[in-house]
Legacy VTK file of the C-alpha trace (Angstrom):
# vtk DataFile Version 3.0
C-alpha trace
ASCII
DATASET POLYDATA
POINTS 156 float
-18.616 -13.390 -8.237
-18.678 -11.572 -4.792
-17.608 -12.931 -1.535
-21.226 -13.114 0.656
-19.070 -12.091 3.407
-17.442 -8.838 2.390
-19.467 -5.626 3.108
-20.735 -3.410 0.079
-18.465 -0.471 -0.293
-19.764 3.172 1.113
-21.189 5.286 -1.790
-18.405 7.414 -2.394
-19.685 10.195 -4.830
-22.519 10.850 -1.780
-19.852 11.100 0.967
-18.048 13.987 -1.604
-18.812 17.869 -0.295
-20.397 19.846 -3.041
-16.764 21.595 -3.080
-14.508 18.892 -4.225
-16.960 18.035 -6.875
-17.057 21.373 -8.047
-12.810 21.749 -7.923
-13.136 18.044 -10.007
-15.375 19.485 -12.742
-13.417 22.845 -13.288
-9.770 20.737 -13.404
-11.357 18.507 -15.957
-12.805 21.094 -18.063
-9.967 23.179 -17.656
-7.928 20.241 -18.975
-9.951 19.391 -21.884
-9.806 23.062 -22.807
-6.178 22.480 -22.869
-6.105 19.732 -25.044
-8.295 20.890 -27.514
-5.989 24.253 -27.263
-2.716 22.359 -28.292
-4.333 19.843 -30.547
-6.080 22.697 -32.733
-4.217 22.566 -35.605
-4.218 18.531 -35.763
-7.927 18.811 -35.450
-7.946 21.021 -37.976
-6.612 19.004 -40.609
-8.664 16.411 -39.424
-11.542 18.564 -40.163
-10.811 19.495 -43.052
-9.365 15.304 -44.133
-12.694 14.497 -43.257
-14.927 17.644 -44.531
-15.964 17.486 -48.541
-14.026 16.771 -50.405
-13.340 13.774 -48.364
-9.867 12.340 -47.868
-8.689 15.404 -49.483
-6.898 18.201 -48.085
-6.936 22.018 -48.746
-4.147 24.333 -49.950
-4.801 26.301 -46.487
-4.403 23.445 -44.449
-0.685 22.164 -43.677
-0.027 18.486 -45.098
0.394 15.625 -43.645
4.228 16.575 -43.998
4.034 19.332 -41.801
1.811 17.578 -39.329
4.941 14.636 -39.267
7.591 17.503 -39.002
5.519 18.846 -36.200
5.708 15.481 -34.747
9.363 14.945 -35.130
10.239 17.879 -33.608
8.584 16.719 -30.403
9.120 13.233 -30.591
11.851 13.404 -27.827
9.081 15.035 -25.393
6.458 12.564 -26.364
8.896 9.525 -26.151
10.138 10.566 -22.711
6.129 11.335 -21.373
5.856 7.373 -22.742
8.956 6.543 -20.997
7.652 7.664 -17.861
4.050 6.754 -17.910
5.415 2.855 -18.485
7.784 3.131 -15.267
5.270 4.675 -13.094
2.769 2.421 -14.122
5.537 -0.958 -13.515
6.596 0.624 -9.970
3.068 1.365 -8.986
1.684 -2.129 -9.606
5.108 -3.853 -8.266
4.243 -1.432 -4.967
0.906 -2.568 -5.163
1.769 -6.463 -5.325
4.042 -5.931 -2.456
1.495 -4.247 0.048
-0.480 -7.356 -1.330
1.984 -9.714 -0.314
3.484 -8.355 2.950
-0.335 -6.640 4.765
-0.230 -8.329 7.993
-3.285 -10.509 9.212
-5.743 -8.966 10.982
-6.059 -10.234 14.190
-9.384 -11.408 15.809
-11.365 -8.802 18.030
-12.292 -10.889 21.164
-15.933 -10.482 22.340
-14.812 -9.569 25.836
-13.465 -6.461 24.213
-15.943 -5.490 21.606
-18.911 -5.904 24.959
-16.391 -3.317 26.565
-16.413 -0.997 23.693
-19.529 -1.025 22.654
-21.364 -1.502 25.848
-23.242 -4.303 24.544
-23.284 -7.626 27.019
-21.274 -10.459 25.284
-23.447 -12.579 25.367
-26.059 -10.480 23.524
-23.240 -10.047 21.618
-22.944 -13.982 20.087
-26.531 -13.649 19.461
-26.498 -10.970 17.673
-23.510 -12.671 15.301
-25.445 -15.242 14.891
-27.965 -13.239 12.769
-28.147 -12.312 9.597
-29.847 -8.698 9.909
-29.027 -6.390 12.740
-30.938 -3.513 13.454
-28.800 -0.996 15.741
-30.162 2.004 17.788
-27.913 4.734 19.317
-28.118 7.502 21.486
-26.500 10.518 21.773
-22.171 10.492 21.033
-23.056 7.328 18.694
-23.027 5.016 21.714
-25.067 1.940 21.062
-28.770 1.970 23.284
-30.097 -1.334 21.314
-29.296 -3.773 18.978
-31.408 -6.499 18.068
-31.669 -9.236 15.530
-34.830 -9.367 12.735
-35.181 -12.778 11.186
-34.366 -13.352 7.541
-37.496 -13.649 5.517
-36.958 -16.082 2.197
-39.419 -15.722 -0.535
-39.627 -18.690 -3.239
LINES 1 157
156 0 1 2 3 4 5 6 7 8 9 10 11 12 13 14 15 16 17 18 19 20 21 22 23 24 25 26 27 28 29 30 31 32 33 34 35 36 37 38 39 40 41 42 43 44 45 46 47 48 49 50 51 52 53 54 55 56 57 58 59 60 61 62 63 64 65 66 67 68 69 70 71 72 73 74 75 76 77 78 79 80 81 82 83 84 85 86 87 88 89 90 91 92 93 94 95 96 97 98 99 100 101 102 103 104 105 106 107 108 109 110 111 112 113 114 115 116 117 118 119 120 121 122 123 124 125 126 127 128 129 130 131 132 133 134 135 136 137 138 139 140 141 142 143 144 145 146 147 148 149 150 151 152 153 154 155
């Protein structure tokens, strides 16, 4: 369930330029392109495994001999890509448990200062915490003109 409190997170895919998207979409097609590339022949004989006759494979195909051979004589690349992929992932999330554990608290923003920021009087300021939906005006630079609080309507 999700904490009432917390604020919804920003649409990110919205916020993206048209740019990055487009870089995104050629990496990842340009990636499956290389997959497929260097898994041809394995998809090959799975083609044909799975292509009438069924569960049977050609004379032109390799066997599943060759296909293990293949395999040993990369197992030693495969096993150290494993290797590495398990200690990333273990130092990531230990990193990840210890920003956790060591963030510092966030200390309170006093009213006084967020009036002097903002430009709003403090004690328009409590009022406006006190409610539930906030509707905000600014003016030119972002600087706030008016803020003002619309009650909550509840519908049973």
């Amino acid at each position: 369930m999700s904490d009432p409190e917390r604020p919804e997170p920003p649409i990110i895919r919205s916020a993206l330029p048209w740019g990055i998207r487009a870089r995104d979409l050629t990496l990842t097609l340009f990636t499956w392109a290389a997959a497929l590339l260097l898994l041809r022949d394995f998809l090959d004989v799975v083609r044909d495994y799975l292509t009438p006759p069924r569960f049977q494979l050609t004379v032109t195909n390799p066997t599943w001999d060759a296909i293990l051979d293949i395999y040993l004589r990369h197992q030693w690349v495969i096993s150290a890509v494993v290797v590495w992929v398990l200690a990333w992932g273990l130092v990531f999330s230990l990193r990840q448990r210890t920003i956790r554990a060591h963030r510092a608290p966030i200390e309170p923003v006093s009213p006084a200062e967020v009036s002097r920021i903002s430009g709003v009087p403090e004690g328009k300021l409590l009022l406006l915490g006190a409610g539930r939906i906030i509707d905000v005006r600014s003016g030119p630079g972002g600087a706030i003109v008016e803020a003002t609080v619309r009650p909550v309507e509840v519908v049973h």
